[in-house]
N, C-alpha and C positions, 0 to 999 in steps of 0.2 A: 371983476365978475359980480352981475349984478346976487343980491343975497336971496333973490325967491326964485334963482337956479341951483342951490347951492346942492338941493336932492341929489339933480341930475346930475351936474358935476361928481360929486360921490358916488353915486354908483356907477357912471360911467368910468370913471378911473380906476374904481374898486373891480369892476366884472372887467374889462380891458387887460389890468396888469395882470389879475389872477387866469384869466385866457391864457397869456402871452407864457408868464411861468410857471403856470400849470402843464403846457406843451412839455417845453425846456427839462421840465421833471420827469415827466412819462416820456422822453426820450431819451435820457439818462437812465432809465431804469428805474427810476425813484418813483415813491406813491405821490399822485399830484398835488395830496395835501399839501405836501413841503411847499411848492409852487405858490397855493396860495399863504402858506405861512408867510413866505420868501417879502410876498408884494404887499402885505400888511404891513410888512416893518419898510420896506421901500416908500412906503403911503405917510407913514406915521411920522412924530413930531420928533423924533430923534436921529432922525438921516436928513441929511439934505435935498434939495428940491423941492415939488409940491407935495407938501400937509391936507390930507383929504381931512372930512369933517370927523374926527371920533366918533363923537356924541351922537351925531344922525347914524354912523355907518354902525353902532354898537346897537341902536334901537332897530336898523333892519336885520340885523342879524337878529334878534328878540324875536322878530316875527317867523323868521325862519327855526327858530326853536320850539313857536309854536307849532308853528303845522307841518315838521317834523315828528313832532311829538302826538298831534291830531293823527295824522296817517300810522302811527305804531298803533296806537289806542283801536282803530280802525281794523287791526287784525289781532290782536289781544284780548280778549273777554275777560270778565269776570272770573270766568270757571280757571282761564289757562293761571289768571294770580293768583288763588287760591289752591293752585294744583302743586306750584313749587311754594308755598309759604312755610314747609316745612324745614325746607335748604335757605329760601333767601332771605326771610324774616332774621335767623340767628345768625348767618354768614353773612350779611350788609353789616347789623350791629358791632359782630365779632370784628370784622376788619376794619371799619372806621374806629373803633375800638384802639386796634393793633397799629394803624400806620398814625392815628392822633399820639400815640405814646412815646411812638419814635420820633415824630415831629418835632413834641414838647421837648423830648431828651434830647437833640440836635438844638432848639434855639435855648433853651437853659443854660448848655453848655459855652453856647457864644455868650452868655451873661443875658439874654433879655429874661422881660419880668414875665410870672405864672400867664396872664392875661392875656398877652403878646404872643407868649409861646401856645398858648389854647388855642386862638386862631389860628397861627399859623398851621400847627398841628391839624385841627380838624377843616383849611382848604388845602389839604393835602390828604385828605382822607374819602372825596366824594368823587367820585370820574363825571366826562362830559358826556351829555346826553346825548350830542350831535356826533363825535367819537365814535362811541360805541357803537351807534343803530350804523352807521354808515358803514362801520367794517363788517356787522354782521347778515348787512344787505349784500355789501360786493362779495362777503364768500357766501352769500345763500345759504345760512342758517338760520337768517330771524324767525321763521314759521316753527322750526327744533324743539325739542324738549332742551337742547341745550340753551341756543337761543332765547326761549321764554324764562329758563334761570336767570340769564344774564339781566333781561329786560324786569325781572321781575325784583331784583335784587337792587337794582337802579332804581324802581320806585322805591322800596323803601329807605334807601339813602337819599333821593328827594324829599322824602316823608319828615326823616329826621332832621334834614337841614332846614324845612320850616320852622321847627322846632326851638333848634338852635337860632335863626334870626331871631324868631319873638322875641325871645330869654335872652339873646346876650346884652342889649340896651337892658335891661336893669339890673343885669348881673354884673356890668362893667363900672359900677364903681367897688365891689368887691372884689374885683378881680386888678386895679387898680387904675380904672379909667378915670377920665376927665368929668364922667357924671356923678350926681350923690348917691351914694348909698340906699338901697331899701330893706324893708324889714320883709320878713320871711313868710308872712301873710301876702302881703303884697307879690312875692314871688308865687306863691302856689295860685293865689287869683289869675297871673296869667297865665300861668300853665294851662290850670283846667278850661282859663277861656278858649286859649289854642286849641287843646283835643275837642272844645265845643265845637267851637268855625271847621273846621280838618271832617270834624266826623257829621256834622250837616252838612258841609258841601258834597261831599261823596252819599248820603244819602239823599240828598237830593237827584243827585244826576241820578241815581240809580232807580228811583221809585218815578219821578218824576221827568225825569229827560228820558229815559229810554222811551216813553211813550210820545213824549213831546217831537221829540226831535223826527221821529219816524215817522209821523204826521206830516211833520212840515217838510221834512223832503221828499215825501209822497204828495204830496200836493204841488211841490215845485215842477217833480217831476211830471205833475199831467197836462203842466202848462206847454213841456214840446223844446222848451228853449235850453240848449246849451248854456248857453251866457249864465242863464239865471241859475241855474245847478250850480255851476263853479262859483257863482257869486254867494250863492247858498251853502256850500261846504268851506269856501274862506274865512266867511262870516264868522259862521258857525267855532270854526278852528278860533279866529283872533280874538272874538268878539265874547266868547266862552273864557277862556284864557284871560283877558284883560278883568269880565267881571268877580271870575273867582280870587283872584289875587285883590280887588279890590272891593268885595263884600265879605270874603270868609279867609283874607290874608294870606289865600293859597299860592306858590310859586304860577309866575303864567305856562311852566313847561308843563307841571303835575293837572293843574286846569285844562289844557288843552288831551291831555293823555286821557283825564276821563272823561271828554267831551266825544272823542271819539271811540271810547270804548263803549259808551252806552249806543253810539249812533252805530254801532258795530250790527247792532240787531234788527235795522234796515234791509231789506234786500237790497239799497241800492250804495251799500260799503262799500263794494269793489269798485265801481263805479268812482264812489268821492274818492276814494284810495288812488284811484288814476288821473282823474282830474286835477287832483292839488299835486300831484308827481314833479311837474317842470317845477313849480314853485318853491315847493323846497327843497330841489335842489340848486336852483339860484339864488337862494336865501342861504342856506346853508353853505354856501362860495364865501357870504359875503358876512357868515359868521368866524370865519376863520382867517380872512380878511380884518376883522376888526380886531380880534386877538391879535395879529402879527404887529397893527399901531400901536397896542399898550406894549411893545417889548421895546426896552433900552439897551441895544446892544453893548454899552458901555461896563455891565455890568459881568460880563464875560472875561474883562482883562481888570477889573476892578476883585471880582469876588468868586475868583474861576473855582475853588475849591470848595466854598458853599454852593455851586450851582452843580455843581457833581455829586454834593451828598445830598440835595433835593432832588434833585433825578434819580440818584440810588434809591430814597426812601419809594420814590411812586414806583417806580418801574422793577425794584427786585422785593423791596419790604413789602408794599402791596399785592405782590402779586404772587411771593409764597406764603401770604398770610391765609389769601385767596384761595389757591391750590390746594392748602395741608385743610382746611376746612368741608371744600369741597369733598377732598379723599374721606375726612375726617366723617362724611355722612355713605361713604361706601358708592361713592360714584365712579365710574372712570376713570382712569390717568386721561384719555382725551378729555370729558368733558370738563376734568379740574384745570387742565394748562386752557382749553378754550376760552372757559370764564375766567381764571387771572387774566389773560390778555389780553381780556375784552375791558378789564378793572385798574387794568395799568398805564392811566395818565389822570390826567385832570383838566376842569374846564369852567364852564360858566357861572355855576355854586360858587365856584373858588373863588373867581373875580367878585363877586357878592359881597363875601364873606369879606375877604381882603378892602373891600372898598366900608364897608361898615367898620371893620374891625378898627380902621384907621382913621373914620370920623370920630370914634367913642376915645381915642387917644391908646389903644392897647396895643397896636402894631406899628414896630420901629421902620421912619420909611424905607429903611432897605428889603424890610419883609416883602411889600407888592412889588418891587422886581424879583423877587428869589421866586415867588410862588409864580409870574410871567416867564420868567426864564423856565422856569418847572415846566409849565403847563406848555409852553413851546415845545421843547425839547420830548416833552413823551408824547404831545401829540403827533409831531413830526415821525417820531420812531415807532411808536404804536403799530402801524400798517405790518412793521417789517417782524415785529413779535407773531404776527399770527403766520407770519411764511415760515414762522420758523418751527410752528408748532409739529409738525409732519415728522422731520428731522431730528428733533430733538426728543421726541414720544420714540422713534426707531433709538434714537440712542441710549438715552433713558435703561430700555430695555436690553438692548445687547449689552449695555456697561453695568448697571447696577440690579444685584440682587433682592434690592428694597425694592424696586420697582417691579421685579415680578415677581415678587409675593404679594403685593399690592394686585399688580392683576391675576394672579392665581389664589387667591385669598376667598376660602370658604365663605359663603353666603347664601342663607337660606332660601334668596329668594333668588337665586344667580341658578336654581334647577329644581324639579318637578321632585313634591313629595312625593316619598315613596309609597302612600296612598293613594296617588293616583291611579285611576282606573285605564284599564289596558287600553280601551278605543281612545283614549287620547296617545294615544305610544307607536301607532300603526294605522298607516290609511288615512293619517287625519288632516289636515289645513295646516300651517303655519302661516299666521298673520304676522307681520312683521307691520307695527304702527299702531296704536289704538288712538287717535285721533278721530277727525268729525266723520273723514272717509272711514277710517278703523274701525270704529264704533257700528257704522252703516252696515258694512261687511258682515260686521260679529254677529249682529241681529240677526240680522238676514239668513245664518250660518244657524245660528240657535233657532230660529223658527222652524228653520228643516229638520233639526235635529241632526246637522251635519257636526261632527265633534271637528273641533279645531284647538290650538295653542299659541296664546299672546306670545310674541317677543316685544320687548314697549323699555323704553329709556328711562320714563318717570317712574321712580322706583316707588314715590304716595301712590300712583295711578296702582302699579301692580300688588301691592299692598290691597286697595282697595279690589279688585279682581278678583283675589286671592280669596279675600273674607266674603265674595259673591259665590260662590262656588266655580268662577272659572280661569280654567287651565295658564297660565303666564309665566316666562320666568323673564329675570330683570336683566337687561345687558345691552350692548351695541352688537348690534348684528352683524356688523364688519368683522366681530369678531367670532372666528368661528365656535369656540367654547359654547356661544351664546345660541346658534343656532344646532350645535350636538345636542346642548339639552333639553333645546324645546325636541328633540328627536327626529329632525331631518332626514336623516338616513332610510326610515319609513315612511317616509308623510308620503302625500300621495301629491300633494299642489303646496305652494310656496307665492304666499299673496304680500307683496310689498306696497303698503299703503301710506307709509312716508312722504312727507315734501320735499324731502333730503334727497333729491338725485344726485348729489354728489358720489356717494358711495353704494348704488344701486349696483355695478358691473358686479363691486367685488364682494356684494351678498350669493349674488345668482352662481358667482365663479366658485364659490365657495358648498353653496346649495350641491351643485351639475359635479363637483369631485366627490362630496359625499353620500350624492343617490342621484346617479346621472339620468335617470327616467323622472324624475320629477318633473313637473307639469309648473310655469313660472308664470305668475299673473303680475305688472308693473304699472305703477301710476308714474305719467312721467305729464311734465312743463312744456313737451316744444314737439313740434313733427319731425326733426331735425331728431333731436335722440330717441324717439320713439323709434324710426326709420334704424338707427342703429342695434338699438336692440330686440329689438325684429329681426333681424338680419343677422347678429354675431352670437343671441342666444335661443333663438325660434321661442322669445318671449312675448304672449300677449300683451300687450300693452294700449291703456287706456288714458287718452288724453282730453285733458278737461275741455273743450274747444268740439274736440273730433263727435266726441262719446255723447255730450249737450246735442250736439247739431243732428247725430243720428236717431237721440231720444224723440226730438222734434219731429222728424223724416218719417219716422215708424207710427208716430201719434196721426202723419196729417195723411199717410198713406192709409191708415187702417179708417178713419174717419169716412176720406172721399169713396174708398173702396164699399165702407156701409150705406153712406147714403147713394150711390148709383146703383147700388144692387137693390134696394127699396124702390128705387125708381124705375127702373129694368122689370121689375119682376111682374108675372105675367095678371091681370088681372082676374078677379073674380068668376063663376061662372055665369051668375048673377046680372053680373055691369058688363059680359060681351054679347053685341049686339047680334 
């Protein structure tokens, strides 16, 4: 095969097999990932037959990380990472914290040296970016206040393992690498450079690319052309992503993340967000694909009992480290098991880490297969932790007594001071969401002097409400405690402004048992469940599509109707002849 095919050939063998056992998986019942785990390692240099290219198939899967990560940033703002940085900023530290200790205390015990056991520890400690956003796409909670924990918690473990790159080349000859020693000047000189580059690059995009960029896709877009929009948002994605890693030593996923967080403030986001759609999701095939080539299946019947307590530490040490911190800030038992399970594997960092760790001479080579085997195995299983979260939240609660006190556990902000003023108690709104639509409503609602009461997930957001003078209390709505105390039983209308139609039936079902006269207003995704709950709860419902195109209808009827009645109308007495 001639070698300026060798692209082609890689990804045609790479997209082909993961096709083929991707099927095989979702017909067995399994998540397709496995499938394409399956055909990495069928691909890779450790099984027989053809050897696809690593090295090309490792760098397209790079590009699928970025514009994976471009399209998060694309629905992510500013406002949403700063809304949980009170949960994710100390619960990313806390558990990369917790699962680097148990790492270290697992390779110590085998006898390797401090150094060795540091890396291992901390790529065991950061989850995959491509993981997580995809499971929280296919259950449809990325938009969530759950969701944006999770995403938001994942930057700052991108954030840290910058960090960590920079420093560990000159920390690894004290740590007992192959490089010489530096002195402790020298160490803080890089540090502070790092948080230099880290904290110009993001003030950059922020002062200066949100305006930039909106520009230039405003401008593309007057030219008419499809092509050159998509070509303009890839760009954009890759071309961002390559420079920040290569001006200010930013990871290319975290570059691409702000590249379209700032391009977020475009009116034509949803837009790029569509258009780069196919692409990363065939990039991201073909990153999970490259993972399956780095795994030695050898290492299964060679070191079955380390590959079982690397898998324990990701998948149970992470993810009740996860959990009891979550709880630990008085969230949900849902929303604690969602985000462990969203934090329960590992991915791209790791392989980083582990490929550094091992040029500076700290990691013994059985390390990058223990942490491949890792990273296989919880990606593989991953899918099946969040099917299980339903089940196991019912169990939880029928079995253990911790668990409902956990969810019965007093909380100031879990129901209405009892200063509260009567017209929020009777006759009033319940909004359920304070989002971009949430936010609109409440206005809207305050400008009339219609009283109404928050129910909202993000417990800084309710906090913040609280200290405005209005009405909120903090809880999931699915759960009916949460909607008795916003006072249901009197409201007079029941407005669900959520993205989350997942559990919209079993707010309304719950609303309709405890004030069956309630009046139900619903945001929904599709005409398909619009049409259902119109029909099974005599619920208004307004669809982002339907409600757009009517706003349109009413503007251009009320226009043409003005101007032929100007034209129509009778002349002057003056000008008739």
């Amino acid at each position: 095969m001639p070698h300026s095919v060798t692209l082609i050939h890689t990804i045609a063998a790479a997209l082909g097999l993961a096709l083929a056992l991707g099927f095989v998986a979702t017909r067995l019942r399994l998540p397709a990932l496995v499938g394409y785990l399956l055909a990495g390692v069928v691909l890779g240099p450790f099984t027989p037959g053809f050897v696809a290219d690593a090295a090309m198939a490792s760098q397209l899967a790079e590009i699928g990380v970025m514009l994976l990560m471009f399209g998060v940033g694309l629905h992510f703002s500013f406002g949403d990472l700063l809304a949980v940085r009170k949960i994710a900023v100390p619960g990313a530290v806390v558990q990369m914290m917790v699962a680097t200790a148990l790492g270290m205390a697992l390779a110590m015990w085998w006898g390797w040296g401090l150094g060795g056991a540091l890396v291992f520890g901390l790529a065991l400690s950061v989850a995959s970016t491509v993981v997580l956003l995809r499971a929280l796409e296919t259950l449809g909670i990325l938009d969530t206040h759950t969701g944006r924990i999770a995403v938001g918690w994942l930057v700052v473990e991108d954030l840290a393992m910058v960090l960590v790159l920079v420093l560990l080349p000159p920390l690894a000859g004290w740590l007992g690498g192959t490089t010489a020693e530096v002195d402790g000047a020298t160490l803080w000189q890089t540090l502070g450079w790092t948080l230099l580059q880290v904290g110009g690059f993001v003030a950059l995009m922020l002062l200066v690319g949100r305006r930039l960029f909106t520009w230039v896709l405003w401008q593309v877009a007057r030219t008419g052309s499809r092509e050159l929009f998509t070509l303009c948002v890839v760009a954009a994605a890759v071309g961002i992503a390559f420079g920040s890693a290569a001006l200010f030593g930013v990871s290319f996923a975290l570059g691409a993340f702000f590249a379209g967080m700032v391009m977020r403030e475009s009116e034509f986001s949803h837009r790029a967000a569509q258009e780069s759609l196919p692409l990363r999701d065939a990039f991201a095939v073909l990153f999970f694909v490259s993972v399956g080539m780095l795994f030695n299946p050898a290492v299964l019947w060679d070191r079955p009992l380390q590959v079982i307590a690397v898998v324990a530490i990701i998948m149970v040490g992470k993810t009740l480290a996860a959990a009891a911190l979550v709880l630990a800030f008085r969230y949900p038992l849902n929303t604690a098991l969602t985000v462990s399970a969203s934090l329960a594997q590992i991915g791209e960092f790791s392989f980083i880490l582990v490929a550094l760790g091992s040029s500076l001479g700290l990691l013994p080579p059985e390390g990058a297969s223990l942490v491949l085997a890792g990273a296989l195995f919880s990606m593989a299983l991953n899918p099946l932790l969040f099917h299980a979260i339903a089940p196991l939240q019912a169990w939880l609660l029928a079995r253990s007594a911790l668990a409902r006190r956990l969810e019965q556990r007093d909380d100031p902000l879990a129901e209405l001071p009892m200063s509260t003023d009567s017209r929020y108690l009777a006759r009033q709104v319940v909004l359920v969401g304070y989002g971009r639509v949430g936010r609109r409503v409440a206005n809207a609602l305050a400008a009339s002097d219609i009283p109404f009461v928050v129910a909202e997930q993000n417990r800084e957001l309710v906090e913040t409400l609280r200290a405005a003078g209005i009405a909120a209390v903090f809880g999931d709505a699915t759960d009916p405690a949460v909607l008795i105390q916003a006072h249901i039983a009197r409201a007079a209308m029941l407005v669900i402004a959520t993205p989350d139609t997942l559990n919209v039936r079993q707010i309304i079902e719950t609303a309709k048992t405890l004030n069956p006269a309630i009046e139900t207003v619903v945001r929904s995704q599709g005409e398909e469940e619009a049409r259902v709950l119109r029909q099974d709860w005599d619920s208004t419902v307004f669809v982002a599509d339907e409600a757009l195109a009517q706003a349109m209808s009413r503007h251009v009827l009320e226009r043409t109707e003005a101007r032929l009645a100007r034209h129509t109308s009778p002349a002057p007495l003056h000008e008739r002849g």
